[in-house]
N, C-alpha and C positions, 0 to 999 in steps of 0.2 A: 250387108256391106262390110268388107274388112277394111278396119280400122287403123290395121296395126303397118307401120312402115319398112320398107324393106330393108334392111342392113346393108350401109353402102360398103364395097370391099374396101379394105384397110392396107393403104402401099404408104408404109413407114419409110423414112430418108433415112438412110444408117449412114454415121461419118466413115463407116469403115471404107464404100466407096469410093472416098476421093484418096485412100491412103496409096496408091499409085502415084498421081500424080502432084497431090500436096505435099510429100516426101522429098520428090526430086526440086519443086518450087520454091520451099522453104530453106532449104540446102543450099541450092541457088544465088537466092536473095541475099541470103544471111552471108554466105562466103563473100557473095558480091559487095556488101557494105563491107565487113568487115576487113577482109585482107586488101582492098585499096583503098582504102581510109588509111588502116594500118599504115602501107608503106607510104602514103606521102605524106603520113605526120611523122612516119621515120626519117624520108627526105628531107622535110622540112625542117624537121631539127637538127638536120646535119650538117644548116647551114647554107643548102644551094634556093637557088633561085627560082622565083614566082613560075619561074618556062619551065624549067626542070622538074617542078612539085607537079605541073599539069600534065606535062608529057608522061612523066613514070605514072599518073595520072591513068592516062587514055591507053598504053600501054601495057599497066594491068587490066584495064578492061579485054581490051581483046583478044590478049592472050590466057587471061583466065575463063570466058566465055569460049574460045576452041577448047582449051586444057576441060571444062567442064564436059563439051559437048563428046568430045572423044572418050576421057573418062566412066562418061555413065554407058557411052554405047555399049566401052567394051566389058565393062563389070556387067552388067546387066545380061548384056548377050551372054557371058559366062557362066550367069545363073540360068538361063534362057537353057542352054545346052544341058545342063544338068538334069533342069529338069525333064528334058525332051530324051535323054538317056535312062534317067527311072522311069519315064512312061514307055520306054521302047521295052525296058527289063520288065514291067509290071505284064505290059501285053504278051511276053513272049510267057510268065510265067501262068498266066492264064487260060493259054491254051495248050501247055503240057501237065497243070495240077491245077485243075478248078478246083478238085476236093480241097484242097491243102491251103488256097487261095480264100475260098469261104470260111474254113476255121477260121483263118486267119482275121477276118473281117469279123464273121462272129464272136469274136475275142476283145476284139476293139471296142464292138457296144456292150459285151460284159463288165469290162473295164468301167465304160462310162455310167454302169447303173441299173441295166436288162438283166433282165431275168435269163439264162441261156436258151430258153425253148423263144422267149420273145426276140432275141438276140438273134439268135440263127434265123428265124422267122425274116428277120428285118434285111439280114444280109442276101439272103436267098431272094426277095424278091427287089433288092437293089439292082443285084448282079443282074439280075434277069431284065431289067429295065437298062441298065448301063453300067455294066462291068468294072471296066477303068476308068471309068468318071467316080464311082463309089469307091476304089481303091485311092487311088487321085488324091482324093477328095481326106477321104478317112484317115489312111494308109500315109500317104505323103504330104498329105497339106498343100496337095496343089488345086488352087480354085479361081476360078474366072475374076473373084476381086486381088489376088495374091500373084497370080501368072506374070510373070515377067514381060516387060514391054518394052525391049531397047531402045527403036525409034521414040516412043512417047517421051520415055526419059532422056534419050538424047535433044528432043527439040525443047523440054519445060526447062531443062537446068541453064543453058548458057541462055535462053529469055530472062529467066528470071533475074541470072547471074549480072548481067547488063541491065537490067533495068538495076539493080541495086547500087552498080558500082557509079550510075551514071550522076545522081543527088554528089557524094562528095567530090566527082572532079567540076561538076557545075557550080559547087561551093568553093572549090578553091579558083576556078577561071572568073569568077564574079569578087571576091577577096579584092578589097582595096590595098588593102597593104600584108600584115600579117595574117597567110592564110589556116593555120592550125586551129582558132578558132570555131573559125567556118566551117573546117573539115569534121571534125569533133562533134558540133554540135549536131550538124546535120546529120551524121551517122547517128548519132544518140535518140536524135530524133527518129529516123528510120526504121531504130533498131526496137522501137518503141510501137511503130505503125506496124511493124511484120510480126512483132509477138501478138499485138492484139489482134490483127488479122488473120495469121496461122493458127490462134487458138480457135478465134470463133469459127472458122472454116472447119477444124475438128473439133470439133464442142466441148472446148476444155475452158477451163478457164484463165479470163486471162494475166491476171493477175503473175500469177509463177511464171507462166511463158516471157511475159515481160520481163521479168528480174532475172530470168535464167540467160537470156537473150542479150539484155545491159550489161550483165557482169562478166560473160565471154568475151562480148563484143569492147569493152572498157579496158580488159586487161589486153586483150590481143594490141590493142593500140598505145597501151601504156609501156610496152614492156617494146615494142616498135620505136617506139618512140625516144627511148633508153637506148637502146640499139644505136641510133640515127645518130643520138646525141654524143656518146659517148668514141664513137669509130667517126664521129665529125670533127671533134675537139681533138683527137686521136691525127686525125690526116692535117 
């Protein structure tokens, strides 16, 4: 009777995965606290009124959330197109110079460490498995975690961008009196929740993402707020 147990397959989570759509989320979020907190601790130092701090408020919400969503469509799609132009330039040179096309490829795993007989060995029978997916891949750095995804990133960024900008204008429409407090803190707090959240979601740690996330998000709003104050005393 055999004893011995079978080796279960090993399907490792790699954070590289979610580098699509944790990229555009975190971006998002982070814009979303930050530049409407920003401006209506800049308003509200400038002097106007509880209605005024909320509306410019609600205001950058949703015009930062289209400005986001249009934004990444069309960045995104522009890298979309690029790369759908070197894969059109890859296939066309692949079928007027394979020779020239497998050195090429053979070259790249010399580079990384092969031996040239193993090297060529490895290109030859990529090609022969999937040509321009090994070129793609090797060649261009283009890969099913790395491919460009317009839609994706047009629906994650003005989600996230709205969910972040929505904590400070609910902090200043709740504000009994003086609302900069409220506005402030609650972004600090936010900006605190999405460093340790963005980190552990890419398994960094979180410690730095926090302080790096504080100290952007701190100055953006202090130096807003200088602004506000100083073009308030000004008018």
């Amino acid at each position: 009777m055999d004893t011995q147990t079978t080796p279960q397959p090993h399907h490792a989570v790699h954070y590289v995965n979610r580098v699509g759509w944790l990229r555009a989320a975190v971006l998002g979020a982070n814009d979303g606290i930050v530049s409407t907190a920003s401006l209506m601790t800049g308003i509200a130092a400038s002097g106007a009124t509880s209605q005024s701090i909320i509306l410019s408020g609600i205001a950058a919400l949703v015009a930062g959330a289209m400005s986001m969503a249009a934004g990444e469509y069309v960045s995104v799609s522009a890298q979309s197109d690029t790369e759908r132009a070197d894969l059109a330039k890859e296939r066309k040179a692949l079928a007027t110079q394979p020779h020239a096309e497998w050195v090429e490829l053979r070259d790249i795993y010399v580079e990384r460490g092969l031996t040239p007989d193993l090297a060529g060995q490895v290109a030859e029978q990529l090609m022969a498995a999937d040509a321009l997916g090994a070129h793609a891949r090797d060649e261009l750095g283009i890969s099913d975690l790395a491919t460009a995804r317009p839609v994706q990133a047009a629906l994650a960024s003005p989600a996230s961008f709205a969910a972040g900008a929505t904590p400070p204008v609910l902090a200043a429409a709740l504000a009994s009196s003086n609302a900069v407090p409220a506005i402030v803190g609650t972004c600090l707090l936010c900006l605190i929740l999405l460093g340790h959240v963005g980190a552990r979601l890419g398994g960094a740690k979180p410690a730095r993402s926090i302080v790096r996330t504080l100290f952007w998000g701190a100055l953006a709003m202090a130096i807003t707020a200088g602004a506000g104050h100083l073009f308030g005393a000004a008018i």
